[in-house]
C-alpha positions in Angstrom: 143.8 1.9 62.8 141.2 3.3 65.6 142.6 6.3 67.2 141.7 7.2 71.5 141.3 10.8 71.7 140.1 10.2 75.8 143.4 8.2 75.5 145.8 10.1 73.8 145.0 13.4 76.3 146.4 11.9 79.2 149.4 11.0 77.1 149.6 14.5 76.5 149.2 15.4 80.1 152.1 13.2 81.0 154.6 14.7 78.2 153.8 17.9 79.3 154.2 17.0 82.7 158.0 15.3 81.7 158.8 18.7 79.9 157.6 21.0 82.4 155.6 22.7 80.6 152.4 21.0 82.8 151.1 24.5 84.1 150.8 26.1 80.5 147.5 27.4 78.9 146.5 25.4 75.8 145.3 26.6 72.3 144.7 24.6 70.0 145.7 25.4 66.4 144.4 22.4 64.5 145.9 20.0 61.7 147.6 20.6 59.1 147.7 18.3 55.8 149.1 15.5 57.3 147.9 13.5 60.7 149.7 16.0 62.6 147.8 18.3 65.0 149.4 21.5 66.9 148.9 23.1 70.2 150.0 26.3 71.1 151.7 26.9 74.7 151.7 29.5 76.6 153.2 29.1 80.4 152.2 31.8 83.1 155.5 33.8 82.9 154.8 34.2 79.2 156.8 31.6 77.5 156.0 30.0 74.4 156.2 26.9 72.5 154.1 24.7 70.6 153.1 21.0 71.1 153.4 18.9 67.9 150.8 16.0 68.2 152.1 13.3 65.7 150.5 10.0 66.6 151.6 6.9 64.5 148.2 6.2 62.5 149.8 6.8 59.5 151.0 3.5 57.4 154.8 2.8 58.3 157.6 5.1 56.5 159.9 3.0 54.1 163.0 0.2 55.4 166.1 1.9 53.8 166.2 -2.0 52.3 162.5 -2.4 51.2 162.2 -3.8 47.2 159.6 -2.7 45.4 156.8 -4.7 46.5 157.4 -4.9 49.8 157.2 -0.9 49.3 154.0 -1.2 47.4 152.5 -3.6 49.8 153.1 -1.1 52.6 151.2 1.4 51.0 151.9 5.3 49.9 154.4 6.7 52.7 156.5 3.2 51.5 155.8 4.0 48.4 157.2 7.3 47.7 159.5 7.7 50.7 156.9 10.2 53.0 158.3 10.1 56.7 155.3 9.2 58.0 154.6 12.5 60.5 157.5 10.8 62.0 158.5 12.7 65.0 162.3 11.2 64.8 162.9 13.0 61.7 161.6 16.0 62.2 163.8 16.0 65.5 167.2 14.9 63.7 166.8 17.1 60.5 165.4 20.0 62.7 168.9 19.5 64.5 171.2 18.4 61.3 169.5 21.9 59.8 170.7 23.9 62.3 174.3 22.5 63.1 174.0 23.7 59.3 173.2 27.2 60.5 170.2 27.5 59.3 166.4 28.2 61.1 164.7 25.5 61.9 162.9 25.5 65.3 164.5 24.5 68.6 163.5 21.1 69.4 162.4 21.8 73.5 161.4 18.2 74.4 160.4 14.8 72.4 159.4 11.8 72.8 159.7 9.6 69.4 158.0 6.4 70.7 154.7 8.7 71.3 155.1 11.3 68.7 155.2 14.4 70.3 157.8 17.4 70.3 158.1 20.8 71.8 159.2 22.7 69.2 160.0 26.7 69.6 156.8 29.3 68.8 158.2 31.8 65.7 154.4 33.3 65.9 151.6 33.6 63.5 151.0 34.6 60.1 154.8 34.9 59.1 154.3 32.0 56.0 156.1 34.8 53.4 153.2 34.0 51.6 150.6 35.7 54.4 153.7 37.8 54.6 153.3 39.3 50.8 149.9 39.3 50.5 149.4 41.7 53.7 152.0 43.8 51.9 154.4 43.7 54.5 157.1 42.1 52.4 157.9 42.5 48.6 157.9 39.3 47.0 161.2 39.4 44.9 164.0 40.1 47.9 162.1 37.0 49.9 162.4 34.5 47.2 165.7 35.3 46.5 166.4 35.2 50.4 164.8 31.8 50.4 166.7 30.8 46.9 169.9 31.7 49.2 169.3 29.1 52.0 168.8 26.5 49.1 171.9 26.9 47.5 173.4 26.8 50.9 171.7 23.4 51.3 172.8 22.0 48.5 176.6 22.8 48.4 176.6 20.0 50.8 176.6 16.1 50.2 173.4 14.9 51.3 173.8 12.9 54.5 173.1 9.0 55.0 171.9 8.9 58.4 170.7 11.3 60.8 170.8 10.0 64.2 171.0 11.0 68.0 170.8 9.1 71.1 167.8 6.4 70.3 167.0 8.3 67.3 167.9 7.0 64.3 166.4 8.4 60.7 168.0 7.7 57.6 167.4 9.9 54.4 166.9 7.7 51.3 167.1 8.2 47.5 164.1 9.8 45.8 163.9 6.8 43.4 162.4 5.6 40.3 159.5 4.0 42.3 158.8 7.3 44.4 158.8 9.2 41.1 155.8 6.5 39.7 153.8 6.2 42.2 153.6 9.9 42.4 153.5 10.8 38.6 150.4 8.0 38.2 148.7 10.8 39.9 148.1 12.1 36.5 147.2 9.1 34.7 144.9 7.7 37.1 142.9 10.9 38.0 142.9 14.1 35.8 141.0 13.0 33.1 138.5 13.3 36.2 139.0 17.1 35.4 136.4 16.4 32.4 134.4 13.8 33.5 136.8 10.9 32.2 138.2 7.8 33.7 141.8 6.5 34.2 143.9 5.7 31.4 143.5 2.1 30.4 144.9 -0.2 27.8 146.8 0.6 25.2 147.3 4.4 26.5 148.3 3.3 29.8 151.0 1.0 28.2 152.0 3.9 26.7 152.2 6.3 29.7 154.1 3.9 31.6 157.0 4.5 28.7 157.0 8.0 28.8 157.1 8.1 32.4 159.6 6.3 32.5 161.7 7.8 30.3 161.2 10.9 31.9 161.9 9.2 34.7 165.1 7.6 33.9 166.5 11.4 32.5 165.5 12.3 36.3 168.1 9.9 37.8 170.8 10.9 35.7 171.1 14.0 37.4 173.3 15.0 40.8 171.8 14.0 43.9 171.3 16.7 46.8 169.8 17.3 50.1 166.2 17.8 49.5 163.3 19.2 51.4 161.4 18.1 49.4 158.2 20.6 50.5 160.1 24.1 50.5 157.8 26.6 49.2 156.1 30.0 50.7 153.5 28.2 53.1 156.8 26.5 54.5 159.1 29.4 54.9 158.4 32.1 57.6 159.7 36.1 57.6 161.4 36.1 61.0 162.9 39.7 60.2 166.5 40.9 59.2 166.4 38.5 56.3 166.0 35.8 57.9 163.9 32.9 57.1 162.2 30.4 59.7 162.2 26.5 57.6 158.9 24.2 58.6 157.7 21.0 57.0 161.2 19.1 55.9 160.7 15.9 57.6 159.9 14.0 54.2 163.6 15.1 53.0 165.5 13.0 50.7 168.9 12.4 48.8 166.7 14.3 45.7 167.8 16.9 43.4 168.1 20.8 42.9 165.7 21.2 41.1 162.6 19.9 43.1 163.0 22.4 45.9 163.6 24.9 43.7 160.1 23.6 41.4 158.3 23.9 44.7 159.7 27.3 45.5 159.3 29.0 42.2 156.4 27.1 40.4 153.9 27.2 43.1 151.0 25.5 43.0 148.7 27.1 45.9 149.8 31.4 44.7 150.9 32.9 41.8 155.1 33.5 41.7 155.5 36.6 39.2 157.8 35.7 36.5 159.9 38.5 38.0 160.3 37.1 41.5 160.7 32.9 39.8 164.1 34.7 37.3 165.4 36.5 40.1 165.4 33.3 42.5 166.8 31.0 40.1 169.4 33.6 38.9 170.5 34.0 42.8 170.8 30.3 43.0 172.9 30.0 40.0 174.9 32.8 41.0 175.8 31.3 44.4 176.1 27.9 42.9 178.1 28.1 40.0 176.1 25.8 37.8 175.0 26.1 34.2 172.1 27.7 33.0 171.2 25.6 30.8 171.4 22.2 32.3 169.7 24.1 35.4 166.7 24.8 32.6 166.5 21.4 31.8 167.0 19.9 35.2 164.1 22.8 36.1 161.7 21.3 33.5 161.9 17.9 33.8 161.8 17.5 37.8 159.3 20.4 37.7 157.0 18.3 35.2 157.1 15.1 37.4 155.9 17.0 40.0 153.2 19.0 38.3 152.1 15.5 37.0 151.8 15.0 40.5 150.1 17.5 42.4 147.9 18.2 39.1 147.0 14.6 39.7 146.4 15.4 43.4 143.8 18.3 42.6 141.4 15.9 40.8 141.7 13.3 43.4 140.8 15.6 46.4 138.0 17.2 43.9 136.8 14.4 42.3 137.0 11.7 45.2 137.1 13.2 48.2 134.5 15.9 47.6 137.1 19.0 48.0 135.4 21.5 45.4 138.0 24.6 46.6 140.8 22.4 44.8 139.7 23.1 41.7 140.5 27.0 42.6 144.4 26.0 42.3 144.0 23.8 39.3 144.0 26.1 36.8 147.7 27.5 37.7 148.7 24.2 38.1 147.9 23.0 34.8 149.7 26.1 33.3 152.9 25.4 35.6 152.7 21.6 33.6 152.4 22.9 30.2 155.2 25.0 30.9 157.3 22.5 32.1 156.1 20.3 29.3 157.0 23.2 26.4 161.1 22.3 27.1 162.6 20.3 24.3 163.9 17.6 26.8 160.1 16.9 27.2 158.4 16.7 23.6 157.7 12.9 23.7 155.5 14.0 27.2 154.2 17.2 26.0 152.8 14.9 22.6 151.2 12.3 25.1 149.6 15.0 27.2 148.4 16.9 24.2 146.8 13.8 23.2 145.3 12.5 26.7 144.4 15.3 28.3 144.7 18.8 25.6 142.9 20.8 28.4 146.4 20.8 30.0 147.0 23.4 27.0 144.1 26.0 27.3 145.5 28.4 29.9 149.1 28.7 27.8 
């Protein structure tokens, strides 16, 4: 789909002019991974806010009663149940997040049908992980903070449908066919890692089986409310403990143990062992739930998604020419082979060791 930059100014004039925020200076912050674009505000009297640019280029999010391969013929957002930059549910969950208490930006102004929102300013550089590295956090009492507002998330059903006014967003399983598409990651690209190829024939029949069973242990577990992307570059140090949430418009009826996989087993900095226990002990503390079928929920979830991003990292590398990947990789690979070392996950860890036994070398 083309996209009109001359075009899609003046329909930023004209927000801004519906918002009144018309007279403010403009700085423009940039993209982030997805198709959206930011724009910071600042209005003569000193007010701030930020203009989030989301225009529908994207292919379409997923129909809460899409099968299969009308999901597949859609393409990835379909697929594996990605909102799309939608601004409609980054609005409603923003809202449903903090009628929950917790502290997601203030939605100013929207306008769905466009993609834009004027969301509240928390500032710069307070990502808890810019926060730690400058030294002006300790690591351990902010991932326990952020293990806090987890297991306050998920002491609640997850909701159906989100909606207000014309706004209308509903929050769908993470399925079996997001958990593929996302997991053949692996199978179609890190081999890439080594100068290999996709697995074909006979070990591709086989992958599809262990995925799947993997898979089909995934959706035997309890559902919860899921952010789905809640780890340090998402969470910001607002002071007195409190932590600012970004990025949760791709949430989903998911489980525990994916937010807290992206939260402790991180695959852009290094979580010490120390700051990962005390996180999940906190969370199992405020939860009540077992150990042990925490560990294994842990492993399993956490293994589909290091199949995934692992997957990801040769793709940008290898495809799209984006060398500085292959600086994360080699955490990443350890997080999988630490996933994969959990008894609920030998008949994995035996096809991994097989397919690709560089997974191994790091452990």
């Amino acid at each position: 789909m083309g996209f009109d930059e001359t075009g899609r100014a003046a329909e930023i004039d004209a927000f801004l002019v519906r918002a009144g925020w018309e007279d403010a200076a403009r700085f423009p912050l940039g993209q982030d991974a997805s198709t959206r674009r930011y724009i910071r505000l600042i209005k003569p009297d000193g007010s701030r806010a930020l203009l989030m640019d989301a225009p529908n280029v994207e292919d379409s999010p997923c129909p809460p009663d899409a099968d299969d391969a009308t999901r597949i013929a859609m393409g990835w957002n379909a697929s594996t149940r990605l909102a799309a930059s939608r601004v409609d549910a980054f609005v409603l969950i923003a809202k449903y997040l903090q009628n929950r208490g917790f502290r997601s930006p203030e939605i100013l102004a929207h306008d769905s049908d466009h993609g834009f929102a004027l969301i509240e300013d928390f500032g710069e550089n307070l990502e808890i992980a810019r926060q730690i590295e400058a030294g002006l956090i300790d690591e351990r009492p902010a991932y326990v903070t952020a293990a806090g507002i987890l297991a306050e998330l998920h002491r609640e059903d997850p909701p159906e449908v989100l909606s207000n006014g014309a706004d209308v967003w509903r929050i769908l399983d993470f399925d079996q066919l997001a958990l593929r598409s996302n997991a053949d990651l692996y199978a179609d690209w890190l081999r890439a890692e080594r100068g290999g190829g996709p697995l074909e024939g006979a070990e591709r029949e086989e992958w599809d089986k262990v995925r799947d069973q993997l898979i089909a242990q995934a959706m035997e577990y309890p559902r919860t409310f899921t952010l789905r992307d809640f780890h340090a570059e998402n969470l910001l140090w607002l002071g007195n403990g409190e932590l600012g949430l970004l990025d949760f418009q791709d949430a989903v009826r998911g489980w525990d143990a994916w937010d807290m996989a992206m939260l402790t087993q991180d695959a852009r900095r290094e979580v010490s062992p120390e700051a990962a226990e005390a996180a999940i002990r906190h969370y199992l503390d405020e939860t009540g739930k077992s150990r042990e079928a925490f560990d294994e929920r842990l492993a399993v979830i956490g293994a589909l998604n290091a199949l995934r991003i692992a997957g990801v990292f040769s793709r940008l590398q290898h495809r799209d020419g984006k060398p500085r990947y292959g600086l994360f990789q080699p955490r990443q690979l350890s997080i999988l082979a630490r996933n994969l070392s959990h008894p609920a996950l030998k008949d994995m860890q035996s096809f991994v060791r097989r397919t690709t036994p560089f997974v191994f070398e790091g452990v």
